[in-house]
N, C-alpha and C positions, 0 to 999 in steps of 0.2 A: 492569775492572768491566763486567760485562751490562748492554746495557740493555733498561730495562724495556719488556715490552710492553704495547700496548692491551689494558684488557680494556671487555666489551661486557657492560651489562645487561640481559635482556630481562624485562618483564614480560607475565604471559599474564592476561587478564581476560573476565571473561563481557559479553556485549556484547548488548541488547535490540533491536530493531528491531519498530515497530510504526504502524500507519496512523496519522497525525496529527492528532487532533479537538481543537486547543487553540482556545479564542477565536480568537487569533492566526493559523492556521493556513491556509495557501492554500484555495480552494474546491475538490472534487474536477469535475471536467471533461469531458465527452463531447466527441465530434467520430463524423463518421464521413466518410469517403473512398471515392468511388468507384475500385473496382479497374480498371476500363475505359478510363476517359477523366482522372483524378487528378484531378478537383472533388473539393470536399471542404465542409462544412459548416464553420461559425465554432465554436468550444470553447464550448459554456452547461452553467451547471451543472444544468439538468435533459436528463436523457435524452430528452424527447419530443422537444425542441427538434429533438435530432440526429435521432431516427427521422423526423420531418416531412420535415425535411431531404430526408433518405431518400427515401421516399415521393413526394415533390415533383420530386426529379429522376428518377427511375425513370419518373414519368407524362410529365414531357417526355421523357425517350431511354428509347424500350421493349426495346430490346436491350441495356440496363444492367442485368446481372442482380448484380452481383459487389460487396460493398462489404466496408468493414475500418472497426473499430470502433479508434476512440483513447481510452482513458483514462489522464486527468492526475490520481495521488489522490498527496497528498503524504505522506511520511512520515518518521517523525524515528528516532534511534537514539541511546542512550546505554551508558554503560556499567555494568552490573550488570544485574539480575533485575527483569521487571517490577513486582511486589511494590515496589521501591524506590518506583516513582512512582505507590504507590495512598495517598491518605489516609489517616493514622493510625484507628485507631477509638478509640471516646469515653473507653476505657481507656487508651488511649497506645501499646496495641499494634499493630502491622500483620498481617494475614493471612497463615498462614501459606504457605507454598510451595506445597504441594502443593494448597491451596485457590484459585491464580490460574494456576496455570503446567502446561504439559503437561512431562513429563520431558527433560531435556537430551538433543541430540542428539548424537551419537557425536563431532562435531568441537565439543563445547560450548558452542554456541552454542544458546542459548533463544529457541523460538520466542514469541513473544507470545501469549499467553490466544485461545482460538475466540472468545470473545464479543467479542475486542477488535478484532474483522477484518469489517465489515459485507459481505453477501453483495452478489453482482453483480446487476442487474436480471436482471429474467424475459426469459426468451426470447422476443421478440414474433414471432418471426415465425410463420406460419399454418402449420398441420400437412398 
């Protein structure tokens, strides 16, 4: 008699990834780092903080021209379509697909909705 061999299940599923604004969810976080000398500012979650930062070491070492921005924004990922994790509406229905989601991308995986990705701070620095 043969014996039997292993067999292997794969399952393939659409998988959401998206910035994370639950109650719950960490604070998103600045830092910035000088390129020159590796000081670096404490992580707050407002950007001035950091840019002060900035600005404050720049005026003690004048030949610190170079810095690198850190951002901590946290985010979560599940599996299905972001539609999944919007609120029913008052009918019981959900919105349809093509109403929250841009079109899947070639290895299918969906990106998360533009309005769900808050943009980056303005560029401060002087022109």
């Amino acid at each position: 008699m043969e014996s039997v061999s292993p067999r292997s299940v794969f399952r393939f599923d659409t998988w959401t990834l998206q910035a994370d604004r639950e109650p719950d969810a960490e604070p998103v976080t600045y830092a910035m780092r000088c390129v020159v000398c590796g000081a670096a500012s404490e992580p707050a979650e407002d950007f001035l903080d950091a840019q002060h930062w900035t600005f404050r070491h720049a005026g003690r070492n004048p030949s610190h021209h170079t810095y690198r921005e850190t951002v901590n924004r946290p985010w979560r990922a599940w599996r299905g379509h972001p539609r999944d994790a919007l609120p029913a509406q008052a009918d019981g229905a959900r919105p349809a697909a093509s109403d929250t989601t841009r079109p899947p991308r070639s290895d299918g995986i969906r990106p998360a909705p533009a309005e769900a990705v808050r943009p980056a701070p303005a560029d401060t620095r002087p022109s």
